[in-house]
C-alpha positions in Angstrom: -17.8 -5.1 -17.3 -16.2 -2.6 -19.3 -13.4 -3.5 -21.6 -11.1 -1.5 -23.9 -9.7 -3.1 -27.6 -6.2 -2.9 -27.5 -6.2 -2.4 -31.4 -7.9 0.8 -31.1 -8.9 1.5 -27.7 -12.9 1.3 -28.3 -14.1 1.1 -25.2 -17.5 -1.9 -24.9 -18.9 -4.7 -22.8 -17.6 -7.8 -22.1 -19.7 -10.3 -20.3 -18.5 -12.9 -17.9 -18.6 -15.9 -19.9 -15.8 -14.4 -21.8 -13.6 -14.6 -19.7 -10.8 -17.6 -19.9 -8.0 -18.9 -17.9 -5.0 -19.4 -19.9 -1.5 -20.6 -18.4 -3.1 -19.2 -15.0 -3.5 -15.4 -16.6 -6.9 -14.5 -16.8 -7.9 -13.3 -20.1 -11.6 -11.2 -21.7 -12.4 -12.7 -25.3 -15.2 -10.4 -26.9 -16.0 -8.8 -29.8 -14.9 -5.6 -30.9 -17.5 -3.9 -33.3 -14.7 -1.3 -34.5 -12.6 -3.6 -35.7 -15.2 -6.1 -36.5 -13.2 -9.1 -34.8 -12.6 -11.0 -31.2 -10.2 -9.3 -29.0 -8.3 -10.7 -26.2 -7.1 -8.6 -23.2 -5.8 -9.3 -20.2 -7.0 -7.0 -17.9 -10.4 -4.1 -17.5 -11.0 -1.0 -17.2 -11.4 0.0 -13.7 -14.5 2.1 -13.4 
């Protein structure tokens, strides 16, 4: 699934074992190469 760092909006791939339910919101963990560190959004982009 495509994904989009909120810190700087580089759009990459997120695969389904990152996602993870917190407090009943679904969230995407993965790795953002631009800023070299694990992101966490709450929603995709809808392709």
């Amino acid at each position: 699934m495509k994904v989009e760092c909120k810190k700087c909006h580089f759009a990459g791939d997120a695969d389904e074992e990152s996602l993870v339910e917190e407090g009943g919101e679904c969230l995407i963990e993965y790795f953002c190469s631009w800023c070299d560190e694990v992101v966490t959004i709450n929603d995709e982009i809808k392709s």
